[in-house]
TORMARLO-950106 format. One record per residue: y, x, z of N, C-alpha, C in turn; residue number from 1. Coordinates in Angstrom, 3 decimals. Example, Ala and Ser with C-alpha at 12.3 -4.5 7.8 and 13.67 -1.06 7.14 Angstrom:
TORMARLO-950106
<atom n_c2="-5.690" n_c1="13.190" n_c3="7.800" ca_c2="-4.500" ca_c1="12.300" ca_c3="7.800" c_c2="-3.300" c_c1="13.200" c_c3="7.800" seq="1"/>
<atom n_c2="-2.250" n_c1="12.850" n_c3="7.080" ca_c2="-1.060" ca_c1="13.670" ca_c3="7.140" c_c2="0.030" c_c1="12.900" c_c3="7.870" seq="2"/>
END
This chain:
TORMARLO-950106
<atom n_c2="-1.180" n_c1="0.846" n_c3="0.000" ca_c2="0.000" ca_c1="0.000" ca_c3="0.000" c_c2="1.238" c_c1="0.888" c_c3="0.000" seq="1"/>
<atom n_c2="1.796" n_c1="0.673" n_c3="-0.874" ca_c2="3.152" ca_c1="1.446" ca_c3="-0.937" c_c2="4.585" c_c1="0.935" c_c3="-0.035" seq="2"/>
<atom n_c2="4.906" n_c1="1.747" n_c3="0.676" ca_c2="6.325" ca_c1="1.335" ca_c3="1.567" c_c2="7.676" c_c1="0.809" c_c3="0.422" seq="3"/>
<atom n_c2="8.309" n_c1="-0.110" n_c3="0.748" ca_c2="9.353" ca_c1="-0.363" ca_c3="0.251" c_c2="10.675" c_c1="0.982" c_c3="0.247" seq="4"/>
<atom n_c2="11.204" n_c1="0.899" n_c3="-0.874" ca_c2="12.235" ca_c1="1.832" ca_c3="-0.771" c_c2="13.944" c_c1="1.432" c_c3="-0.214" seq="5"/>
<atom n_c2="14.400" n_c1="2.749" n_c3="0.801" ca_c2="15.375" ca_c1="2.102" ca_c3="1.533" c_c2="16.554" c_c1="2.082" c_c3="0.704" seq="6"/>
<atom n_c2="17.586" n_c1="1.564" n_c3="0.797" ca_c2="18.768" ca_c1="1.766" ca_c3="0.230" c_c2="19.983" c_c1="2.755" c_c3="1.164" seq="7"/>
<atom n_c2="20.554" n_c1="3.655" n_c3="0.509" ca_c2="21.435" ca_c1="4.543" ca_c3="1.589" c_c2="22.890" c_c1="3.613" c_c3="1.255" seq="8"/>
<atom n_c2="23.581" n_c1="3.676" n_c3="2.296" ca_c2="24.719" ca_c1="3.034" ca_c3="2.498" c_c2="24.492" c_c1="1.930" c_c3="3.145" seq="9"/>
<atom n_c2="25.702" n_c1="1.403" n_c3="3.580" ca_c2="26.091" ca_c1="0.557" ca_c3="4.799" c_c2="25.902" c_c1="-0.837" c_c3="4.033" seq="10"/>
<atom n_c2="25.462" n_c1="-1.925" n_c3="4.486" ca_c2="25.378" ca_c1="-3.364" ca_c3="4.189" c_c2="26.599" c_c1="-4.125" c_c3="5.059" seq="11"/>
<atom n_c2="27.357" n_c1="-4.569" n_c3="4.215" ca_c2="28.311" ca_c1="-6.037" ca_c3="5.309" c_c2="27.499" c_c1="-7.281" c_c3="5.837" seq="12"/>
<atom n_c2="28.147" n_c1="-8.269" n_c3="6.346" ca_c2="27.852" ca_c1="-9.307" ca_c3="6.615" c_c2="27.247" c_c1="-9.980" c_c3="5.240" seq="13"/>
<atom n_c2="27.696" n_c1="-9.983" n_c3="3.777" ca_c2="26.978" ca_c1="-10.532" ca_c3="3.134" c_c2="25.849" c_c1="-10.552" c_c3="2.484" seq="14"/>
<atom n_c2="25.428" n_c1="-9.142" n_c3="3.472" ca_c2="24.349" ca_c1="-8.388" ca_c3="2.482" c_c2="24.161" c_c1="-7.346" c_c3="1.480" seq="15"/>
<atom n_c2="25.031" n_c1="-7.334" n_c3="1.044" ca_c2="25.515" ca_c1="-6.978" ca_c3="-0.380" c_c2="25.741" c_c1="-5.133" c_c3="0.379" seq="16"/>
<atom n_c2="25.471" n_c1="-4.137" n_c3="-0.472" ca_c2="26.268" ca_c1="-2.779" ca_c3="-0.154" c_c2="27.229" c_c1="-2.709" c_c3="-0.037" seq="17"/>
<atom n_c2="28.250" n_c1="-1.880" n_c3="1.424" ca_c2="29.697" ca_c1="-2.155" ca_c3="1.139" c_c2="29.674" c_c1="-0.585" c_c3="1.082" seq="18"/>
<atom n_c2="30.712" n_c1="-0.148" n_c3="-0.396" ca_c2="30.942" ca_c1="1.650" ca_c3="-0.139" c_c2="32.143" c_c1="1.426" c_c3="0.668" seq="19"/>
<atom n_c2="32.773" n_c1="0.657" n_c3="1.115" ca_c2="34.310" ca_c1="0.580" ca_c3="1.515" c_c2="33.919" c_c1="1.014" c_c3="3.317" seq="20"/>
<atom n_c2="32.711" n_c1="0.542" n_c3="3.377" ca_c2="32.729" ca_c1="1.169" ca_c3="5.339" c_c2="32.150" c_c1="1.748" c_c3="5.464" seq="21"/>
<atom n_c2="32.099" n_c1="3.078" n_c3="4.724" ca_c2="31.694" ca_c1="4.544" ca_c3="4.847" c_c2="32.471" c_c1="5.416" c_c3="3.610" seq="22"/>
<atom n_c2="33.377" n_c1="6.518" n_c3="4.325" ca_c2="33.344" ca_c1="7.234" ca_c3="3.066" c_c2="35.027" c_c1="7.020" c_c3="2.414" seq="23"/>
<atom n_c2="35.970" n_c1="6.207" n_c3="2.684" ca_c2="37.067" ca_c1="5.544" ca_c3="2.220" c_c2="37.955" c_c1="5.808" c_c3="2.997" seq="24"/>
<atom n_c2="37.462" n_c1="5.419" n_c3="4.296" ca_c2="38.763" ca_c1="5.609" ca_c3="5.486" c_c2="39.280" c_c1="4.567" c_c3="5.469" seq="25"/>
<atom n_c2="38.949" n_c1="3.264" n_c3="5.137" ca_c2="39.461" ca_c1="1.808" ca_c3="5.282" c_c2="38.602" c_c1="1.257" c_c3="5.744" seq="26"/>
<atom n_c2="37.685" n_c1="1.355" n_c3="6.334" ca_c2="36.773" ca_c1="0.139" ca_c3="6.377" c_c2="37.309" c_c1="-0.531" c_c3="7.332" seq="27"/>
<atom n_c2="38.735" n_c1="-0.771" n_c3="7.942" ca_c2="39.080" ca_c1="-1.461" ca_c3="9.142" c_c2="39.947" c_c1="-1.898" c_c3="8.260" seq="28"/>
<atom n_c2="39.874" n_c1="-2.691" n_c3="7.272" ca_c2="40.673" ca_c1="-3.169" ca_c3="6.261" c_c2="39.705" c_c1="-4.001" c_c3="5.430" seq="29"/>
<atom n_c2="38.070" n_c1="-4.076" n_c3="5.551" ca_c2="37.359" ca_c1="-4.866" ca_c3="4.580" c_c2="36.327" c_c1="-5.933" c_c3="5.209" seq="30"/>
<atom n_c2="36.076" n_c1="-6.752" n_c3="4.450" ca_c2="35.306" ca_c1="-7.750" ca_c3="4.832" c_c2="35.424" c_c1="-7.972" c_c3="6.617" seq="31"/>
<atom n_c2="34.236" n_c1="-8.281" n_c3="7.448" ca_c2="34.766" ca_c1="-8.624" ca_c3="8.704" c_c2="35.484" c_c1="-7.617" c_c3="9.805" seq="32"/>
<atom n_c2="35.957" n_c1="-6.485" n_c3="9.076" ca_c2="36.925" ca_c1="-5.815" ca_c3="10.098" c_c2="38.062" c_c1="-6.133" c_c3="9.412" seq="33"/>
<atom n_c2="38.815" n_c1="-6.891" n_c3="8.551" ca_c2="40.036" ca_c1="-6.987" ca_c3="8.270" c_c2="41.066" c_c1="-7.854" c_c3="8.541" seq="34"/>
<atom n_c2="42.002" n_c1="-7.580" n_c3="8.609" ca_c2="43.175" ca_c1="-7.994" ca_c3="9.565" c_c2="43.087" c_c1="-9.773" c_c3="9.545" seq="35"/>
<atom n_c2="43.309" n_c1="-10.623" n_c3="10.875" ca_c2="43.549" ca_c1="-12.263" ca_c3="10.588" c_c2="44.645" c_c1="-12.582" c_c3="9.846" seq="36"/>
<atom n_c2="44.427" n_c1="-13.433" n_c3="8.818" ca_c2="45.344" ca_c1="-13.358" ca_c3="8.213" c_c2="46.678" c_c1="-14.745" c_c3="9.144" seq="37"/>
<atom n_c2="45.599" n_c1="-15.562" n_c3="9.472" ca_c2="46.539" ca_c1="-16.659" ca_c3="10.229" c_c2="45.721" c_c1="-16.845" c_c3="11.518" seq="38"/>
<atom n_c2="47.008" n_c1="-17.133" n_c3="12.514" ca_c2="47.245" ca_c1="-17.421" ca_c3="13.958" c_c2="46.799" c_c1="-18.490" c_c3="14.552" seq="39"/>
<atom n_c2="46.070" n_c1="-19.241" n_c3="15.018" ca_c2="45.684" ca_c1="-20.240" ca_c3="15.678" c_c2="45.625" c_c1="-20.823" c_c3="16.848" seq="40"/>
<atom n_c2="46.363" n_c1="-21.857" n_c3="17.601" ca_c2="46.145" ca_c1="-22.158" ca_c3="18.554" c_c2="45.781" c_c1="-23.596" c_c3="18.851" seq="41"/>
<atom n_c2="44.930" n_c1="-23.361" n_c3="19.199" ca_c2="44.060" ca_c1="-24.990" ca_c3="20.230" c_c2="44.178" c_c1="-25.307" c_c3="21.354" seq="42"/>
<atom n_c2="44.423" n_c1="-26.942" n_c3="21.468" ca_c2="44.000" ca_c1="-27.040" ca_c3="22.908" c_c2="43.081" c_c1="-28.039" c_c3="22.754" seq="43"/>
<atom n_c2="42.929" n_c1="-27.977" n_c3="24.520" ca_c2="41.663" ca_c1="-29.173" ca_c3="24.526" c_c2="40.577" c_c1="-29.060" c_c3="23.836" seq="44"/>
<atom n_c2="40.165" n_c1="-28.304" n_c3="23.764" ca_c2="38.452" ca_c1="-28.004" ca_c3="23.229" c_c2="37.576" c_c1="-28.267" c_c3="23.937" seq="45"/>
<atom n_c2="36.630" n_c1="-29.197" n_c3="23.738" ca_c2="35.220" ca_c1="-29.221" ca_c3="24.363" c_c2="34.716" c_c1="-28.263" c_c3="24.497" seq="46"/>
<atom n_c2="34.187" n_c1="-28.227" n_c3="25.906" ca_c2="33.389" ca_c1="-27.272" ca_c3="26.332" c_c2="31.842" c_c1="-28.116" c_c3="27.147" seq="47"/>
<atom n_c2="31.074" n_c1="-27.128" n_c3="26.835" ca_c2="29.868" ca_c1="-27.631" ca_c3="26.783" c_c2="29.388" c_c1="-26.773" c_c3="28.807" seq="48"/>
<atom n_c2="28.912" n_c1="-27.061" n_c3="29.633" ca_c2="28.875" ca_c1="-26.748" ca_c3="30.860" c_c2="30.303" c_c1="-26.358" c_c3="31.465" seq="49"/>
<atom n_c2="30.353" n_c1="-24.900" n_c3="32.166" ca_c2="31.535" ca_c1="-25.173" ca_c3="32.959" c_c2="31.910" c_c1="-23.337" c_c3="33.057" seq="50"/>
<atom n_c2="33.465" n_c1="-23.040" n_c3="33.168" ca_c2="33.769" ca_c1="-21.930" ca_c3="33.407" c_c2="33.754" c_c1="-21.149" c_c3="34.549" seq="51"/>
<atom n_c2="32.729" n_c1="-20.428" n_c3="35.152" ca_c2="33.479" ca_c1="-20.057" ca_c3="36.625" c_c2="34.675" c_c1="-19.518" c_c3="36.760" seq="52"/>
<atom n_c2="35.091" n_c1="-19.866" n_c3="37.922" ca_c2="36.813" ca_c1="-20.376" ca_c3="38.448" c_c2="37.099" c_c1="-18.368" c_c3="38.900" seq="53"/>
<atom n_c2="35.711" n_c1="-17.389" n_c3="38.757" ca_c2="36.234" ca_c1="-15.960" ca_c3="38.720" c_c2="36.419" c_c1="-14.956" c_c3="37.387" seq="54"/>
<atom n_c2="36.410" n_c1="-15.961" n_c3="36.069" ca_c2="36.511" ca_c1="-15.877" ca_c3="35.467" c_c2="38.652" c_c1="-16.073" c_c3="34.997" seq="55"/>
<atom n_c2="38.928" n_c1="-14.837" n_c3="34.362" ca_c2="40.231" ca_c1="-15.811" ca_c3="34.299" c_c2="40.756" c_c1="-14.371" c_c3="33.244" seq="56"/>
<atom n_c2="41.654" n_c1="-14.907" n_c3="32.591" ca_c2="42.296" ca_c1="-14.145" ca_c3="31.517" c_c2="42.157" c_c1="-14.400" c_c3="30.062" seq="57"/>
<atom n_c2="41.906" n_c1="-13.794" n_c3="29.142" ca_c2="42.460" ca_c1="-14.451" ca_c3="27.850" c_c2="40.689" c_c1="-13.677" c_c3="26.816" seq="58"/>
<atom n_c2="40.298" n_c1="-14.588" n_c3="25.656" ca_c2="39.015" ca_c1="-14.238" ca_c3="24.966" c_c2="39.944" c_c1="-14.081" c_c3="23.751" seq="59"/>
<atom n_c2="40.206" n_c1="-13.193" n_c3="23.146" ca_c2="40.902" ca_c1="-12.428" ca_c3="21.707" c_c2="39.978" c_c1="-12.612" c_c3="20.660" seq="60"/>
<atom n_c2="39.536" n_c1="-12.615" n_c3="20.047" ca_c2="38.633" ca_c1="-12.264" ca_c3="18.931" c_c2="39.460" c_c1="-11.968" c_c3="17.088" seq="61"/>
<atom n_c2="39.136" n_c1="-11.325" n_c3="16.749" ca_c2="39.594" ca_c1="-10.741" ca_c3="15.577" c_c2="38.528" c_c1="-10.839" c_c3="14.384" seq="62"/>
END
């Protein structure tokens, strides 16, 4: 049985080879490392159980 052959280089989220996050010096500029483009704020969101009350400060995500 013969082993499958690997591919060199980095894969993104879509699967696909990205040369951009290795090798460029941008990859904090492509696919899911790149900048939000818009600001969002919510309130009142369902939440599903409960927060403990030693929990406190702000969840960022980028």
């Amino acid at each position: 049985m013969t082993e499958p052959e690997a591919e060199s280089g980095a894969v993104d989220s879509s699967g696909e080879p990205s040369s951009a996050l290795f090798g460029t010096g941008d990859f904090f500029q492509v696919g899911n490392y790149a900048p939000v483009a818009d600001e969002l704020t919510a309130f009142d969101l369902p939440v599903e159980g409960a927060i403990p009350p030693e929990l406190e400060g702000w969840y960022l995500r980028n």
